[in-house]
N, C-alpha and C positions, 0 to 999 in steps of 0.2 A: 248420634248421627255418625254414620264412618265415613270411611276417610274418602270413599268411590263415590259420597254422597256430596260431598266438599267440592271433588272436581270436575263431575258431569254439569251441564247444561239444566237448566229447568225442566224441559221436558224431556221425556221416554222415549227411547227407540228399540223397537224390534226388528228381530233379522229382515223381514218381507217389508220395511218401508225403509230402511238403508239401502237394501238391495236397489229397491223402483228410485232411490236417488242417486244409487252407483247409474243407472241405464242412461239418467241423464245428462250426466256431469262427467263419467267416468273417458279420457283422455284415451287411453289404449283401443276400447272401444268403438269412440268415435272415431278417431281415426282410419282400424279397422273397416267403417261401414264406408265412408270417404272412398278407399283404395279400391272396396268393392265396388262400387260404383263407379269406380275409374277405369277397373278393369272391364266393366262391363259394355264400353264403348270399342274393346277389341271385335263385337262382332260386326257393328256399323265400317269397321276399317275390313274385316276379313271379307265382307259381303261388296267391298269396296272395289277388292281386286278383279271380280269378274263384270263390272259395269263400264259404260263408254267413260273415253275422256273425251273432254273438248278442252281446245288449246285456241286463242285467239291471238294476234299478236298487229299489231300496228304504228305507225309513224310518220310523223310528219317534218319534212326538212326544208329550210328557209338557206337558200346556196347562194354566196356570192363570189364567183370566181373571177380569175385571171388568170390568162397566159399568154408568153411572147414567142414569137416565131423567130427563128437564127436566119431562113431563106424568107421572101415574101411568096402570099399568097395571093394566086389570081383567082381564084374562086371568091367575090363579093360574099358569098353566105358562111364561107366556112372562113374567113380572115379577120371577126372579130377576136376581140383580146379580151372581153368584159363581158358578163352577165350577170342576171342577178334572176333568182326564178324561185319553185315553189316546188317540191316531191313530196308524194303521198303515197302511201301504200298497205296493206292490209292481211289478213290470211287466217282465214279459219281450217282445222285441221279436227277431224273425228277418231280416232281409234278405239275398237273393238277388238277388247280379248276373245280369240276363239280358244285357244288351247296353252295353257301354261301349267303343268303338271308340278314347279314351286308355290304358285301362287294358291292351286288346291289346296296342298297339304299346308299350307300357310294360312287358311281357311280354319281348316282342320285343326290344327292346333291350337289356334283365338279360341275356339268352343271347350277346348281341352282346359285352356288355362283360366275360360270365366268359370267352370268348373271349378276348377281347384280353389277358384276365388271366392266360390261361393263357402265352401267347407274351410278355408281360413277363418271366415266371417262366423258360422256357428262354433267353431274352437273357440274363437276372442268371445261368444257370448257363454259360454261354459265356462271359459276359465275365466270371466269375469262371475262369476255365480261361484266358483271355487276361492278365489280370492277374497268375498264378501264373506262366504261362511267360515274361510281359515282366521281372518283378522277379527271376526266376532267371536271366534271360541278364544282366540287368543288374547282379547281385550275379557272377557272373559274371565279367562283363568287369573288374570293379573289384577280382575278386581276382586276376585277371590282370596289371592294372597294377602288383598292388603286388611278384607275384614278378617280374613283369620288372626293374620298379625294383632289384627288389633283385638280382635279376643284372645285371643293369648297373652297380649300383653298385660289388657286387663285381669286376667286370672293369675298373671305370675305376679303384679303391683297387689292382688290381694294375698297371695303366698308374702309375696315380703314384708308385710303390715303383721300378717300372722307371727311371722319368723322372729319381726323386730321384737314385738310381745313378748314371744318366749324366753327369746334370748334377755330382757330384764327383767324374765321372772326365772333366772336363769337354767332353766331348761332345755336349752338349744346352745351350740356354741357362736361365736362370731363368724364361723367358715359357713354354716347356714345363710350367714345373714347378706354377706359376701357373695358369697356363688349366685344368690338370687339376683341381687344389684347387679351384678356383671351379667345376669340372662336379660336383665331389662334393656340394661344399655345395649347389649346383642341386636332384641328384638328392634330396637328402634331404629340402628341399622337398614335393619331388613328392612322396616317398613319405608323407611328414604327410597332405596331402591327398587321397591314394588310400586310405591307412587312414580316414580321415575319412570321407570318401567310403561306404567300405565299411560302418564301423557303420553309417551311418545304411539303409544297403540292410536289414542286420539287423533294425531297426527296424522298419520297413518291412513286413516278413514277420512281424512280431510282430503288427500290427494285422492280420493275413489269418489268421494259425496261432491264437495265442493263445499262441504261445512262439517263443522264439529258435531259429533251425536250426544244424541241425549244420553239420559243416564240408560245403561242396557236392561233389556229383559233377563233374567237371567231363566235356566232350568227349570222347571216343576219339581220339588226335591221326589213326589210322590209317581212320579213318571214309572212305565214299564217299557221296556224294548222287548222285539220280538226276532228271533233268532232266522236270519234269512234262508230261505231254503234252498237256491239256487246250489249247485256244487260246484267248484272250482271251474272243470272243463268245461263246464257250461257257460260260466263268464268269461272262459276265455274266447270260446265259440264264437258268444255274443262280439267280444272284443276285434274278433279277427274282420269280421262286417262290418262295424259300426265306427270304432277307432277313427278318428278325425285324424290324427298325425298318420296313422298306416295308409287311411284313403289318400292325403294329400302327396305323399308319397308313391303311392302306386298312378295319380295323374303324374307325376313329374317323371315315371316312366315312361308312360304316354306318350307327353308334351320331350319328351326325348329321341321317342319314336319317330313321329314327324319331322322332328327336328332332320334325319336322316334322309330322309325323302326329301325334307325343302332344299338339302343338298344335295340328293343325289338330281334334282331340275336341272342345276347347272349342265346337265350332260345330256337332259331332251332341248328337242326344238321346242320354241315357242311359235304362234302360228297368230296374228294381229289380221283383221280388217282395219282399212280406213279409207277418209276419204276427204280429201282438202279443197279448198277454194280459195284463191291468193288473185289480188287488185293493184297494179301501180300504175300510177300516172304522176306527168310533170307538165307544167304551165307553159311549155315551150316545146318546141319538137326542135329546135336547132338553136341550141343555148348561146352561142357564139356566134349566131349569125345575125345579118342587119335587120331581117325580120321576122316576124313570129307568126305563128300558126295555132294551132287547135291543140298543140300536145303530143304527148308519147303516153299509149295505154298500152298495158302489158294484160291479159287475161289469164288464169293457167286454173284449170277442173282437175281433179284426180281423185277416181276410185280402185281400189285393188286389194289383194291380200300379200302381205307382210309375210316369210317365214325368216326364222332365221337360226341358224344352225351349228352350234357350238363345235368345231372339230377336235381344236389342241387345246389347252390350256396350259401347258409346261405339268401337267399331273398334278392341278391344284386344287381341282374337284374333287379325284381319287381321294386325297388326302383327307381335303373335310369330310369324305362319306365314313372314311375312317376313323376319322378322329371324334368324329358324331354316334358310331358305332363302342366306340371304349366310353365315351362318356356317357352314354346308357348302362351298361354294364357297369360300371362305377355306381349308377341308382341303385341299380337291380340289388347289387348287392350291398347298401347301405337301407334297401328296402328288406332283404332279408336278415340284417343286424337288428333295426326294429323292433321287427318283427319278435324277434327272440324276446327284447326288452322289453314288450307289450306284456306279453305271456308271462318274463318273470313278476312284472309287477303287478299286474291281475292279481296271480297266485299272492305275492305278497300282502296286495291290501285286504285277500278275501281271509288269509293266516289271521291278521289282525285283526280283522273284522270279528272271527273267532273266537281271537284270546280275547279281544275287550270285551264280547259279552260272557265267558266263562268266566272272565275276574270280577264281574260285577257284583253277582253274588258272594264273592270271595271278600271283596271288599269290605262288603256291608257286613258278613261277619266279624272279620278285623277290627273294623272301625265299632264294632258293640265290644266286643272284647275289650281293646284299649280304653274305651270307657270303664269299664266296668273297674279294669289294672287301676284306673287312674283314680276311684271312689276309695275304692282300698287301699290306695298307696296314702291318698288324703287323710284317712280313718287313723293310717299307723302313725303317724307323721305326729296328728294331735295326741295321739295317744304314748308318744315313744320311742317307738318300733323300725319307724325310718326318718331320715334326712332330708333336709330342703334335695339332696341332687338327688334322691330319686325321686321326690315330685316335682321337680323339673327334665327330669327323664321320662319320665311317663307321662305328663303336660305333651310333652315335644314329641313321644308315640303315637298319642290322643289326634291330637290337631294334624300331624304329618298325614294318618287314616284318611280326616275329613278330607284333607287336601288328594288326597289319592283318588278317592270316590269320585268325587269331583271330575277332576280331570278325564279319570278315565272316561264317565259321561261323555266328555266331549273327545277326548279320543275314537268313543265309537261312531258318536256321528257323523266324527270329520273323515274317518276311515271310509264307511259309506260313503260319501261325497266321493272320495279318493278313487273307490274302486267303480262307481257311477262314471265318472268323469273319466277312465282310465278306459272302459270299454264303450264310449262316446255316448251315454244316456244320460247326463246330468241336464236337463232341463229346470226352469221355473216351478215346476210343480213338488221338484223336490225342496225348495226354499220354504214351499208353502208347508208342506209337512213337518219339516226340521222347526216352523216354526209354532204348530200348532204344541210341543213342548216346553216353549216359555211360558213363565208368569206373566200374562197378560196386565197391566195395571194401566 
């Protein structure tokens, strides 16, 4: 049993059913859809600014006054000093945007940014499908190190059994016997820290899953790649369309753009219908007098149009249109930095993409070779001819191949993903092909 097999879980995982348990659990994501969803209440507000308001407003006051006179008063009605009464009053109030040329482009811009929101949202699901396949080749390769370790271990523990023999039949010296003990203790080493290593990849995929994975699928060893046909420029082409960070970029242009116009409103008139109706009365029409009556009713109707006309500002508008003007161009050209940086890394993951399938075969040559080094260094060994340190040199050429091979495998895949994900095509359906290459068990 090794050692990968010691620290996984009971059951199996493969890439396509960590992934469907990253969708559920996975925190960045969710959150992500959350925001999305937040932003997409800017159209409800931006469709907001061209609709009526109503304003209603009302109160009621319970008054008990007093006042004293310096002279007397001969008027009976107006020489009281005491009251006590009752005020009411009320006011509905309608306004109608007709023309606010801020409040458009402020429209305009809400659309721009659920936009960008939306293209946020498929980025966090791409780069959650990127994160899923880079910590599975990396959990991966680390449980690769640790079976190699351990065959290797096992094959250097039978070189040293071999060695000890020799050396009390005395045909080897004690530096044979030596060298070897010291590669074991090496190797064991290594393997502390490849299991180390390894939990913590486990970990890893607990903050994406929301639990530990099973043991992984790993490769097919008998697998074939097929060399992409696509040429460089062409993925970059693809890249310059499609690119989630260049799109969201060129809306923050956009939404910069507007930006300008919602300031240069400051400097149009705005143009309001409306149209109120206001109600007060009091329980008394002469508060202070000896007697009472029916009240004080106050009526008032009003309809009209509203303009209102911005002249001076002390040049405060000027400014912001200005100042809204430089911070676009600050995008523009932080979109054209990008932009570069898209292009080199296209070209980059497409180079590698390249070399890891031209070294694949390269490998697989190597890796027969160094076997091969390694039967015949074992042949001379018993026979004479060589030393425990070169078949522990040639051991350590042997296994370093396998682990090359190996790797590069998933360097190609993960390249692919890279350069997928780089000109904004990484979808679900590439999970599903990356993982029709494991050992299904």
């Amino acid at each position: 049993m090794g050692f990968s097999s010691l620290i996984y879980a009971g059951k199996t995982s493969d890439l396509l059913s960590l992934y469907n348990e990253a969708l559920r659990h996975d925190a960045l994501l969710s959150a992500a859809t959350i925001q999305n969803q937040a932003t997409q209440e800017l159209i409800d507000q931006g469709l907001s600014l061209f609709l009526p308001n109503i304003s209603a407003t009302g109160s009621y006051s319970d008054l008990d006054n007093s006042r004293k006179f310096n002279t007397p008063i001969s008027n009976v009605l107006l020489s009281g000093t005491k009251t006590k009464y009752q005020k009411y009053e009320y006011g509905v109030v309608v306004s109608q945007p007709i023309f606010n040329y801020a409040s458009y482009n402020r429209y305009k811009q809400n659309l721009v940014q659920t936009s960008l929101s939306d293209k946020q949202l498929l980025w966090s699901q791409q780069d959650l499908i990127y994160r899923v396949v880079k910590l599975y080749f990396e959990s991966l390769k680390a449980s690769d190190e640790i079976d190699l370790l351990q065959a290797q271990r096992k094959e250097i523990l039978a070189q040293l059994a071999e060695a000890e023999a020799m050396f009390k039949a005395g045909l080897v010296s004690i530096t044979d016997v030596n060298e070897t003990k010291t590669k074991v203790a090496l190797i064991e080493v290594e393997q502390l820290n490849a299991i180390q290593l390894f939990k913590i990849k486990k970990r890893e995929f607990e903050t994406i899953t929301g639990s530990l994975p099973g043991k992984l699928n790993k490769l097919n060893p008998v697998i074939t790649f097929t060399e992409i046909e696509n040429k460089a420029d062409e993925w970059i082409g693809i890249a310059l369309e499609n690119n989630l960070d260049l799109q969201i970029r060129r809306d923050e242009v956009k939404i910069a753009d507007r930006e300008i116009d919602i300031r240069a409103g400051d400097r149009y008139p705005t143009i309001d219908a409306f149209a109120s109706r206001s109600r007060n009365w009091d329980s008394s029409g002469y508060p202070y007098g000896t007697t009472k009556n029916q009240g004080n009713r106050q009526f008032s109707d009003a309809i009209g149009v509203e303009i209102n006309i911005p002249i001076y500002t002390g040049g405060y508008a000027s400014s912001r249109v200005r100042e809204g003007k430089l911070l676009k161009l600050k995008i523009e050209e932080d979109e054209e930095y990008l932009e570069r940086q898209i292009k080199l890394q296209v070209r980059e993951n497409y180079l590698n993409l390249q070399t890891n399938f031209a070294e694949i075969a390269a490998y697989d040559v190597a890796l027969k070779s160094a076997k091969l080094t390694l039967d015949s260094t074992n042949l001379g060994f018993k026979v004479g001819l060589r030393d425990s340190i070169d078949v522990l040199r040639a051991q350590q050429v042997y296994f370093d191949a396998e682990k090359d091979i190996l790797d590069n495998k998933y360097d190609y895949l993960m390249n692919l993903v890279n350069l997928k994900f780089s000109v904004g095509m990484l979808t679900k359906q590439d999970i599903i092909e990356i993982n029709k290459y494991l050992i299904m068990e």
